[in-house]
C-alpha positions in Angstrom: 17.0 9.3 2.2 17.7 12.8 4.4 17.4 15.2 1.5 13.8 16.2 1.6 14.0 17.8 -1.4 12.8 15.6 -4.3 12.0 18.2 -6.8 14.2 16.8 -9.5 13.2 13.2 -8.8 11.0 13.4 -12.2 10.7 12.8 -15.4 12.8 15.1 -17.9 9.9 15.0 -20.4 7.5 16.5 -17.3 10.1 19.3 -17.2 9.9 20.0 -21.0 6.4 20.1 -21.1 6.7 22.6 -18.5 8.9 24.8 -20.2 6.3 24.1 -23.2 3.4 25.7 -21.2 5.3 28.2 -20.1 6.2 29.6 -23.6 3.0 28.8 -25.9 0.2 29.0 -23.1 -1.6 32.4 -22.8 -2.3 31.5 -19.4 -1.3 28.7 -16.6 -4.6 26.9 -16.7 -6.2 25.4 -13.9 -6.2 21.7 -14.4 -7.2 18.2 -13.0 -5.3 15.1 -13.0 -6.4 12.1 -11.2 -4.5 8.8 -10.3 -5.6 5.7 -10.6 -4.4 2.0 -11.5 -6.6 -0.3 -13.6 -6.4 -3.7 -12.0 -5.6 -4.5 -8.5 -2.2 -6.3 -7.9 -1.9 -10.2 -7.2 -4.7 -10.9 -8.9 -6.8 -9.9 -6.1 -9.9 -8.5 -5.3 -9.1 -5.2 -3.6 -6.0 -3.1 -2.7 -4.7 -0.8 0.1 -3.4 3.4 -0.3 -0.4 3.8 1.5 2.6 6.7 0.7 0.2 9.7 1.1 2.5 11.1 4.1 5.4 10.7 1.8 3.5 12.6 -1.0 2.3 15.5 1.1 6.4 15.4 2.2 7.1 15.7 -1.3 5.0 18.8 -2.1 5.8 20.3 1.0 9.4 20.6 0.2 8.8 21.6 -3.9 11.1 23.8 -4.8 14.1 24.4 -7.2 17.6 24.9 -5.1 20.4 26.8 -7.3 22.3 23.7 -7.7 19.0 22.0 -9.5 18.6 25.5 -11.5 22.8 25.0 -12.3 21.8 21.1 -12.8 19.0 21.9 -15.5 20.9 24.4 -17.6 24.0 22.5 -18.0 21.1 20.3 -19.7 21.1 22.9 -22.7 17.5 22.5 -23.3 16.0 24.9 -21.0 15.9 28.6 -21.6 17.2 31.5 -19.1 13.7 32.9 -18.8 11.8 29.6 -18.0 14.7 28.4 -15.3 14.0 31.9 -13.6 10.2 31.0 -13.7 11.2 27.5 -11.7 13.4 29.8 -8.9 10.5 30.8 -7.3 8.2 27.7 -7.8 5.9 26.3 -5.3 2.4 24.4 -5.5 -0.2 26.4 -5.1 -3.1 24.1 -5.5 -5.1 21.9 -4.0 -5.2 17.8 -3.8 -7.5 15.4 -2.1 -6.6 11.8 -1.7 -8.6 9.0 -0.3 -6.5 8.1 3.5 -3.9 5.9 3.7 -5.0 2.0 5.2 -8.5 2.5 3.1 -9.3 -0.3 0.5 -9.5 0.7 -2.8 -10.6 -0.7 -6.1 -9.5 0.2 -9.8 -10.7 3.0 -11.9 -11.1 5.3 -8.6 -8.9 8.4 -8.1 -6.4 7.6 -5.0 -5.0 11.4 -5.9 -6.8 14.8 -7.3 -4.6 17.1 -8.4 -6.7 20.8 -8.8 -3.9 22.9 -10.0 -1.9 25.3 -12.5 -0.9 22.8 -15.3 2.7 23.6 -14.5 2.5 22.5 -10.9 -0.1 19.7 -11.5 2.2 18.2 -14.6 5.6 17.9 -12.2 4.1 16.3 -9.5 3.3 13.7 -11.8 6.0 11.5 -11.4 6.7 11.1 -7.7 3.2 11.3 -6.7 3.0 7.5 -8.6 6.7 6.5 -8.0 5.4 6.8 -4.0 1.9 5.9 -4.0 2.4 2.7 -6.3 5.5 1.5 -4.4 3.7 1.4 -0.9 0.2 0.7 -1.9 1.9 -2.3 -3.6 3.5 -3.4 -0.6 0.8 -2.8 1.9 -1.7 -4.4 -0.6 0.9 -7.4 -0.9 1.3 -7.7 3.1 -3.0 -7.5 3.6 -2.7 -10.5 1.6 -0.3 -12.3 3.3 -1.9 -11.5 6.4 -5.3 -12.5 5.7 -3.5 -16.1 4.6 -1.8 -16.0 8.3 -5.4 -16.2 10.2 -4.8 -14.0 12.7 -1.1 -15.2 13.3 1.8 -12.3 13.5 3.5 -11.8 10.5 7.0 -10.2 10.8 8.4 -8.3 7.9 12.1 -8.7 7.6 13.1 -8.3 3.9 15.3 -5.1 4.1 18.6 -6.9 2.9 16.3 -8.3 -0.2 14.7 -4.9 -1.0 15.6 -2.7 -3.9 17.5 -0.3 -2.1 17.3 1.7 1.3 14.6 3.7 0.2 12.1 0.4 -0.7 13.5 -1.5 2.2 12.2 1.2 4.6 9.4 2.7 2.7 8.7 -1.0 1.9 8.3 -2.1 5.8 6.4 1.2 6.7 3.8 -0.3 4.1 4.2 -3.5 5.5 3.0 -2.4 8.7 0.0 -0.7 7.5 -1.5 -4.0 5.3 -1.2 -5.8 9.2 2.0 -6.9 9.7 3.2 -6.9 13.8 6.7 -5.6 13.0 9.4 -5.3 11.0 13.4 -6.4 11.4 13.8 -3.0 9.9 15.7 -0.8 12.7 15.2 2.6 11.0 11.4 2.2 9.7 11.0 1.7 14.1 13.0 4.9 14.1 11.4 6.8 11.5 7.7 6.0 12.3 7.3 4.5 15.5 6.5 0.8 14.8 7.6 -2.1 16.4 11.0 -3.7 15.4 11.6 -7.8 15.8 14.0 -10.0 15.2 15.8 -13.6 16.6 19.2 -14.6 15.5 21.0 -16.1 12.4 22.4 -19.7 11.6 26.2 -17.4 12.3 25.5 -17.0 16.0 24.9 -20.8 16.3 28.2 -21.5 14.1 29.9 -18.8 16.6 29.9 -21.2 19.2 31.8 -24.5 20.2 28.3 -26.3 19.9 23.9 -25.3 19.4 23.4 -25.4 22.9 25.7 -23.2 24.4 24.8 -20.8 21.1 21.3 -21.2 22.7 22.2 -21.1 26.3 24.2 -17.7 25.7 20.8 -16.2 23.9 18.7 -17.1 26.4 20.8 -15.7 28.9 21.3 -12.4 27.2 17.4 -12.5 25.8 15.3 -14.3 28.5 12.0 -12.7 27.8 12.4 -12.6 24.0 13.9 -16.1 23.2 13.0 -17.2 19.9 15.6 -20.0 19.3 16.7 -21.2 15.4 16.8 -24.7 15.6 17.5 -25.9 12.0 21.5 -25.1 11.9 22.6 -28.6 11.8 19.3 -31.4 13.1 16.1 -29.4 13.6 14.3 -32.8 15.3 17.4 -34.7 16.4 19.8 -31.4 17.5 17.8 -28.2 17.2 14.1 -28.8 19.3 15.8 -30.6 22.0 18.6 -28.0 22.6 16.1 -26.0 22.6 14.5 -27.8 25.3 16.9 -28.3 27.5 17.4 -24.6 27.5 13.8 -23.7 28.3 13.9 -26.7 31.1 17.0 -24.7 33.2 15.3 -21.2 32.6 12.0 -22.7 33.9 14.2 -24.2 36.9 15.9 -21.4 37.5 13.0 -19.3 38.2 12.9 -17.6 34.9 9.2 -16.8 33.3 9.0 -17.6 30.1 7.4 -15.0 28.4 8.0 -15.1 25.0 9.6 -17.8 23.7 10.1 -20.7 21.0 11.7 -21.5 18.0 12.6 -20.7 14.5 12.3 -22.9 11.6 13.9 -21.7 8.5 13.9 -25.1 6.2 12.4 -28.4 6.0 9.2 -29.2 5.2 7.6 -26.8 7.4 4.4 -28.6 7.7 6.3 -31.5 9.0 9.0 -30.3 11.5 6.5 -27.8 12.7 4.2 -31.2 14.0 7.0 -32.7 14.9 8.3 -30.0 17.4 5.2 -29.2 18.5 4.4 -32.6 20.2 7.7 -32.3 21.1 7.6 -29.3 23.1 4.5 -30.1 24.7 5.5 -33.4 26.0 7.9 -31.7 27.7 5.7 -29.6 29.1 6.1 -26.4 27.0 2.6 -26.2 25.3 2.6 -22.2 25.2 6.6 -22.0 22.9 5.7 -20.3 20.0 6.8 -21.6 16.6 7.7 -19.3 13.9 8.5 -20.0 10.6 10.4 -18.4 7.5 12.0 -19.4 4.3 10.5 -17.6 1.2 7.0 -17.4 2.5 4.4 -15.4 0.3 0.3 -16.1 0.9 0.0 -19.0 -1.2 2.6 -21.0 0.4 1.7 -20.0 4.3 -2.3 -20.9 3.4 -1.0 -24.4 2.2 0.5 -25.1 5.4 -2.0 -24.1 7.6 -4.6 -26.5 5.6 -1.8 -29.4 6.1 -2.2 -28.2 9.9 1.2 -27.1 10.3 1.8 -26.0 13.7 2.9 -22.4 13.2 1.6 -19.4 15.1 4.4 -16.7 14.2 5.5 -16.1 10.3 8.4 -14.1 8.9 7.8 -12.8 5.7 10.8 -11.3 3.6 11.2 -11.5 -0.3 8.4 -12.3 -1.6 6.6 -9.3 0.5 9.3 -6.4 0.5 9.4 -6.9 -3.4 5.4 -8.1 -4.0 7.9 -11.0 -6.1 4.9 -12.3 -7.6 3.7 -9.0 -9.1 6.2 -6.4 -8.2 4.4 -3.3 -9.7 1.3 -1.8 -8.8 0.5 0.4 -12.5 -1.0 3.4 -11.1 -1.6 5.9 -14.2 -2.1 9.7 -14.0 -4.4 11.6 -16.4 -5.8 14.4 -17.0 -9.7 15.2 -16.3 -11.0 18.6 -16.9 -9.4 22.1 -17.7 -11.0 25.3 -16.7 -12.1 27.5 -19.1 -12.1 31.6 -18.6 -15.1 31.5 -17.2 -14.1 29.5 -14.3 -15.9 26.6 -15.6 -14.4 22.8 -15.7 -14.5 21.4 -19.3 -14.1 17.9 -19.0 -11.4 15.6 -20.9 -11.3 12.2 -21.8 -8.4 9.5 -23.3 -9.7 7.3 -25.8 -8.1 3.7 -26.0 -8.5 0.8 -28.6 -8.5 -1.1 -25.0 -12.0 -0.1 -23.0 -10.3 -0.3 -19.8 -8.0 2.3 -20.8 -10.9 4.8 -21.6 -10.4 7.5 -18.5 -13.2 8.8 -16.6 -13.6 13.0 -17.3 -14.7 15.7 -15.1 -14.1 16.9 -11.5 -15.1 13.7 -9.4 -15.2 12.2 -6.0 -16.1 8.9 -4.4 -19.2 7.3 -2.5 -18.8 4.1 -0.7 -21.7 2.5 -0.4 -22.4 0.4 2.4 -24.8 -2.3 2.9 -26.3 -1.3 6.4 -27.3 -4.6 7.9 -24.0 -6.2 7.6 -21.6 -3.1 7.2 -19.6 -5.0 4.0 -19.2 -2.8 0.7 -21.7 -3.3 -1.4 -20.2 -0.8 -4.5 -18.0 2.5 -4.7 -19.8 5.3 -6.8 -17.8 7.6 -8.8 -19.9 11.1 -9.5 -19.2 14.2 -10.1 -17.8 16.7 -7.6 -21.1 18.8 -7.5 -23.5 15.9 -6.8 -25.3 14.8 -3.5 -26.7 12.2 -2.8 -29.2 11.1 0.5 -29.3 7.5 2.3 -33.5 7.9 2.7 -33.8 7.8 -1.0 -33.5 4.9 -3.3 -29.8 4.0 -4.7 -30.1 2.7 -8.7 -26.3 1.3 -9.3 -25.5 0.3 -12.6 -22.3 -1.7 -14.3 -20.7 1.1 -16.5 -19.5 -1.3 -18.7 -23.4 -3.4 -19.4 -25.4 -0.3 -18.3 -28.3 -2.3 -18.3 -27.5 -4.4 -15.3 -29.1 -2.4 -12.4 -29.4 -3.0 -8.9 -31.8 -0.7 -6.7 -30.7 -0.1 -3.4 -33.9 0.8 -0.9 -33.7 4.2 0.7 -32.4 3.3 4.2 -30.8 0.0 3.7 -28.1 1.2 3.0 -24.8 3.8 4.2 -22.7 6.5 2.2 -19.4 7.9 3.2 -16.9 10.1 0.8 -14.1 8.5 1.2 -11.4 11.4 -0.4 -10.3 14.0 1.7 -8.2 17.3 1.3 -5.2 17.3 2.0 -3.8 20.5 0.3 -5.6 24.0 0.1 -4.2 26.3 -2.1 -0.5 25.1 -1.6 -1.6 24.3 1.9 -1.4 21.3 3.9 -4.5 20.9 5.5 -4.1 17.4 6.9 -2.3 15.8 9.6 -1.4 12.0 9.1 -1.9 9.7 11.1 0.7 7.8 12.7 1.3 4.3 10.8 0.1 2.5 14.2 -3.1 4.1 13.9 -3.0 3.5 9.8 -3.1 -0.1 10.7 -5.5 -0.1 13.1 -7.6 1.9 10.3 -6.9 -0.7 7.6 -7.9 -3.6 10.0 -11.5 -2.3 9.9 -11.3 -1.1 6.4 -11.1 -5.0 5.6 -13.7 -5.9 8.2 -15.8 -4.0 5.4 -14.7 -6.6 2.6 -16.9 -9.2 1.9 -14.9 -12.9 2.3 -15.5 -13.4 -1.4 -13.5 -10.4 -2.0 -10.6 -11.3 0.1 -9.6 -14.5 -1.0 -6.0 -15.4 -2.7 -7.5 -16.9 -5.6 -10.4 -15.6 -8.1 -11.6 -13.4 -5.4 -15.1 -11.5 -6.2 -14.6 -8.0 -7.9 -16.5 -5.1 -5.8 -18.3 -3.2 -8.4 -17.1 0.3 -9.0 -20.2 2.5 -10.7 -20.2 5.6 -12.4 -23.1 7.8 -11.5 -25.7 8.5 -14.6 -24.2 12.0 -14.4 -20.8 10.9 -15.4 -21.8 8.3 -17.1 -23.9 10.3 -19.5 -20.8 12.9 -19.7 -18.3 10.2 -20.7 -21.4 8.6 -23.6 -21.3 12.5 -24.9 -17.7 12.7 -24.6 -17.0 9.3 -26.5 -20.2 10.5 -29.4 -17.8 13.7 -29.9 -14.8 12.5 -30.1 -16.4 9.5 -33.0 -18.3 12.1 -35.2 -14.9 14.6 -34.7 -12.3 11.1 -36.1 -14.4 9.4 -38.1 
């Protein structure tokens, strides 16, 4: 996780094609690639960019050291001249990306890659290992966070992630889709968020008996004392340890700011009732109770409709990995290729599956917002040259049944790009924000999501249009490429 250069963290096949530009292309072409994913993870209605400071890292840092030059022609499969070519590589083009925390839907370009096809083909790779693995997992935690009501969630699966790197790439992520914290100590190094944590079942069993386990972590930990009470009785052992302990601190003069208990078994729903009439009969109405044990969404929004009485929830599993759907399928394709007279000539990928059919051209994103209410109403894909102005009438139109139309009045309505630059000619042009202020970001960015959208279970899609520009360019595209295989 310290060597910051990732250059070889790629595909082989993207550094043969390379090699095969390099030898039969007249000239290193100006290209467009765009990334995208095709259906949004979960099953739900909307998803969340994260990993953009980790790509702009990544090209930042692209370069070939002598070892990876040594590396690739013990390989046998690269020639002299082609590994001297890579000695002095660097990208030298530009890319725009939509922010990290802002929702997203499929088909859209998260990435635009504007580049020699060298550079633009080897990015390929780690541009979607990094962007799929954290908008995955911030996408994942916006979900279990929305279940949660307004209740912390804690992210604490690092010792169930698949590795270091998605254990602390993972929680970053985590923190961005809402969560409060993470257990992970290094993601609070690296990036400034807060860490949390209680104790393990082992520091009860440490002791002679619960309560002195309890007694020694309140004394240690009196303004953080979140105590686990399911060791050995939760209702019988664990809650009244518990509150005897939270009885001598009060006697004692000692404010109880933050404390509770821990339920990590059981019947959640159940204890969680249980301990909380408990605690406030003896006059502790304010203890938090948290909860774990393979939480995802689905299981913490059937407890709070059985009324459990949690507040606090630590999520681990089933959010570090996204269990239920553990990959996000972002693709990477290319658009457009310019042409000597500095003209893009737009591509397109045919598929026997619709969905797969790409979008050509050099593009960028609208948001259209419905301006009494501030929700989304659709995101318009157009091409890069087009403008468009709020005091005129809006027609939208499925791209899919073009004839189903809806006709937005001229000033009912708001437009925002929502891609920015990020490199100039092999220049970083943008400074990211920290992943405190990302969160803060993605919080409003789901105020804009209708409730319809956001729910766990057959949530409404937000329509993503095409403009009739593109739209008319992909139909001409599609006629070609039928009368050319017929």
């Amino acid at each position: 996780m310290d060597r910051q250069n990732l250059t070889l963290m790629t595909d082989l096949y993207e550094l043969t094609m390379m090699q095969g530009y390099y030898k039969n292309k007249a000239q290193n072409e100006t290209v467009i690639f765009d990334a995208f994913y095709r259906a949004n993870p979960c099953g739900g209605g909307y998803a969340i960019s994260a990993g953009l400071e980790q790509v702009i890292r990544y090209i930042s840092e692209l370069r070939f050291e002598a070892e990876d030059i040594d590396y690739l022609a013990s390989l046998g499969i690269f020639q002299p001249d082609f590994l001297e070519y890579l000695r002095a590589f660097r990208f030298s083009g530009d890319l725009y990306a939509i922010p990290e925390g802002t929702v997203m839907f499929p088909r859209e370009p998260i990435i635009k890659v504007i580049a020699p096809i060298m550079e633009a083909q080897l990015v390929e790779t780690a541009i979607l290992n990094i962007i799929n693995h954290q908008s995955l997992i911030a996408t994942k935690a916006a979900r279990v966070c929305y279940a949660a009501k307004g209740d912390g969630i804690m992210e604490f699966g690092l010792r169930r992630a698949q590795g270091p790197d998605a254990g602390t790439y993972g929680a970053r992520a985590a923190m961005i889709g809402g969560c409060i914290g993470t257990s992970n100590v290094l993601c609070g190094q690296l990036f400034d968020v807060p860490v949390k944590g209680t104790h393990a079942h082992s520091w009860i069993m440490s002791f002679p008996d619960e309560y002195t386990a309890f007694q020694a972590y309140a004394d240690m930990y009196p303004s953080a004392c979140i105590l686990l009470v399911d060791t050995y009785d939760t209702l019988k052992s664990g809650v009244p340890n518990a509150i005897k302990v939270f009885t001598q601190m009060r006697e004692a003069g000692i404010p109880l700011r933050f404390y509770g208990i821990r339920l990590d078994s059981g019947d959640l729903a159940y204890l969680s009732k249980k301990a909380r009439k408990m605690l406030d009969d003896a006059g502790f109405p304010d203890a938090v109770i948290s909860a774990s044990n393979d939480l995802d969404e689905y299981l913490i929004d059937s407890l709070k409709a059985q009324g459990a009485a949690i507040t606090s929830w630590g999520v681990g599993t089933n959010l570090i990995t996204s269990k239920d759907n553990p990959s996000f399928g972002g693709v990477y394709k290319l658009a457009a290729i310019r042409n000597s007279d500095g003209n893009f000539i737009p591509k397109i990928k045919l598929s026997e599956n619709s969905e797969k059919v790409t979008n050509p051209g050099d593009k960028k994103i609208y948001r259209v917002y419905e301006k009494e209410t501030g929700k989304i109403k659709a995101d318009l894909i157009c091409l890069a040259e087009e403008e468009y102005h709020e005091t005129e009438d809006l027609v939208l139109f499925d791209p899919q049944e073009p004839w189903k139309k809806t006709r937005l009045k001229g000033g009912t309505y708001r437009l925002r790009p929502i891609m920015e630059q990020i490199f100039r000619q092999g220049q970083c042009c943008y400074t990211s924000p920290k992943v405190m202020d990302i969160r803060a970001y993605c919080q409003q960015e789901l105020d804009t999501l209708w409730d319809e959208t956001k729910r766990l279970v057959n949530p409404q899609a937000v329509y993503v249009d095409l403009s009739k520009k593109l739209y008319d360019m992909k139909m001409e595209l599609l006629e070609e490429m039928s009368e050319k295989n017929p």
